[in-house]
BAGUDO-822003 format. One record per residue (C-alpha): x, y, z; residue in three letters. Coordinates in steps of 0.2 Angstrom, whole numbers, padded with zeros to 4 digits, always signed. Each point is the difference from the previous one (the first is absolute). Layout:
<rs>
XYZALA...
</rs>
This chain:
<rs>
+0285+0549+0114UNK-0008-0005+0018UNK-0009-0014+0007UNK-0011-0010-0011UNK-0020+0001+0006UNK-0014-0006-0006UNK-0018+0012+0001UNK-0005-0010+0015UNK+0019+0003+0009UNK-0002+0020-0004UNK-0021-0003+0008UNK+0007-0005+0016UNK+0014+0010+0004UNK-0011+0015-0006UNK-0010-0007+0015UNK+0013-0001+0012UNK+0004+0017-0006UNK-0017+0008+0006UNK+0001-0010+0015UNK+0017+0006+0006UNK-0005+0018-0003UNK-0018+0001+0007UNK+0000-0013+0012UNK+0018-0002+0009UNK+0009+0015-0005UNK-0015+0011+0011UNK+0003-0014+0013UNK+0018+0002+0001UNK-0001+0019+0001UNK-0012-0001+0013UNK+0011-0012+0010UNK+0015+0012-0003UNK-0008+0014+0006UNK-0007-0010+0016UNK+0018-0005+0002UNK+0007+0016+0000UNK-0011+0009+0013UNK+0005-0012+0013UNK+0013+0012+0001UNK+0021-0003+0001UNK+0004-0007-0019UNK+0018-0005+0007UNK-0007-0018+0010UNK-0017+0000-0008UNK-0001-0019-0008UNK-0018+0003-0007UNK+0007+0015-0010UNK+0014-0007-0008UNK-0010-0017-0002UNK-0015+0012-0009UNK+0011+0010-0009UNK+0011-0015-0007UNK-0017-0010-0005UNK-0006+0017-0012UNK+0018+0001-0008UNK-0004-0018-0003UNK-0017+0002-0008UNK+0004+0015-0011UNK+0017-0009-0007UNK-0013-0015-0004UNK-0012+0011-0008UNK+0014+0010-0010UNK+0006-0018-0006UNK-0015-0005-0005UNK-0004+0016-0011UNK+0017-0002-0005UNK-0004-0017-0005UNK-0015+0005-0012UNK+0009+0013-0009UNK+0013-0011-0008UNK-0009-0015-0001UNK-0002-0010-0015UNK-0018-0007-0001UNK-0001-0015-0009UNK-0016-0011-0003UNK-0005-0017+0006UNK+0000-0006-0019UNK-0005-0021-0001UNK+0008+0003-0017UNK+0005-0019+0002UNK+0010-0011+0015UNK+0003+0008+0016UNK-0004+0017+0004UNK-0002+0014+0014UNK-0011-0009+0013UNK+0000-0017-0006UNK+0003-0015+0011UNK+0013-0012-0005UNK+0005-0017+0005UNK+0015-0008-0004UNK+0013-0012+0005UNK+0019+0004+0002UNK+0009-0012-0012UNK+0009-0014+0007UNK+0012-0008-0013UNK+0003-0018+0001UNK-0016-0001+0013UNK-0016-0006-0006UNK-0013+0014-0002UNK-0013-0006+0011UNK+0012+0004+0014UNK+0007+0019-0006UNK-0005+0010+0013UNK-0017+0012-0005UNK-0003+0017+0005UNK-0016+0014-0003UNK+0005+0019-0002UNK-0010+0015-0004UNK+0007+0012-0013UNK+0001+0018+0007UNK+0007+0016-0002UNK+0014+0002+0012UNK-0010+0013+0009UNK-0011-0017+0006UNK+0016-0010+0001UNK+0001-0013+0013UNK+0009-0012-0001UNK-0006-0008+0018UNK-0018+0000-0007UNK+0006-0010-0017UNK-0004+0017-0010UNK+0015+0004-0010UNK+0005+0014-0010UNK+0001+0004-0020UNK+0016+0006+0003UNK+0006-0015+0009UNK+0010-0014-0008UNK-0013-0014+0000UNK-0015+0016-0004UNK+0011+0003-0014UNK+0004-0017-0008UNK-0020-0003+0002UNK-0007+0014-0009UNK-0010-0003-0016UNK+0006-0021+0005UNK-0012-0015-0006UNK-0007-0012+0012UNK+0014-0017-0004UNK+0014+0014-0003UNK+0015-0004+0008UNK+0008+0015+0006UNK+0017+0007+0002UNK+0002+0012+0014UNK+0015+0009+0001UNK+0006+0008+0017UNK+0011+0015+0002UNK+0014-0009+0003UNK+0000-0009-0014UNK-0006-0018+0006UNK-0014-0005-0006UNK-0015-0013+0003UNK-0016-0008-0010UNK-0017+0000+0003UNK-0014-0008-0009UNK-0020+0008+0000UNK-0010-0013+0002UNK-0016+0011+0004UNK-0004+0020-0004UNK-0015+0007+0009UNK-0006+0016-0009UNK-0003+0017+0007UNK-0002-0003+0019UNK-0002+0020+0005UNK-0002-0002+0021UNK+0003+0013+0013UNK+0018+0001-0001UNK+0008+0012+0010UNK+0016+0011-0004UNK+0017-0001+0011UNK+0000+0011+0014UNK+0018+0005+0000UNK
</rs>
């Protein structure tokens, strides 16, 4: 089983797919065979600077195909709590400490294909994606590491459906 994709996930890296192959890929040959008519191959930096750039763009494209072929699409349902795309804020659970002070937080359920982690969009296949899923606004929520410790959260807000211009990783 592969990496879990919604539609719009497959959209855009069928995108970046036609964009690698008839935009760059031409580039990069075109660069590769300017590079190498400049003549000695054994000192020539451009040519071994061209040449590592298309190995680099047709491993990405392979990858990418790759990525399609044993994907698993699965659908955006709102079947009921938080879902694929959904905006959630909640506060980490303080025990002991009154709740007006626990420490609040906003996140963006992705696929782990728009992961990131720096932009507050976190995974389904993350711990705290994973202990959210299908979750009620006022739940309090287990989330479970892979080590074994553990840490709550509570929703206190669920912000349906928010489809944007996410971008994939770039690996």
């Amino acid at each position: 089983m592969g990496e879990k994709l919604t539609r719009s996930d497959i959209k855009k890296i069928e995108e970046e797919i036609r964009k690698r192959k008839f935009e760059i890929r031409p580039k990069a040959l075109e660069d590769l065979k300017s590079a190498r008519a400049q003549g000695d191959l054994s000192e020539n930096f451009e040519y071994y600077a061209a040449k590592k750039f298309n190995r680099e763009n047709n491993s990405r494209i392979e990858y990418l195909e790759k990525m399609i072929k044993n994907a698993t699409i699965i659908d955006d349902d709102d079947t009921g709590g938080v879902s694929l795309n959904n905006i959630v804020e909640v506060k980490f659970v303080d025990e002991g400490v009154d709740e007006e002070t626990w420490e609040m937080a906003r996140y963006k359920i992705v696929t782990s294909i728009r992961g990131s982690s720096i932009n507050n969009k976190i995974s389904i296949e993350s711990p705290l994606g994973k202990a959210l899923i299908k979750k009620n606004k006022n739940d309090i929520v287990d989330v479970i590491l892979d080590n074994g410790s553990s840490y709550k959260v509570k929703i206190i807000n669920i912000i349906k459906n928010v489809d944007d211009d996410d971008t994939i990783k770039q690996f």
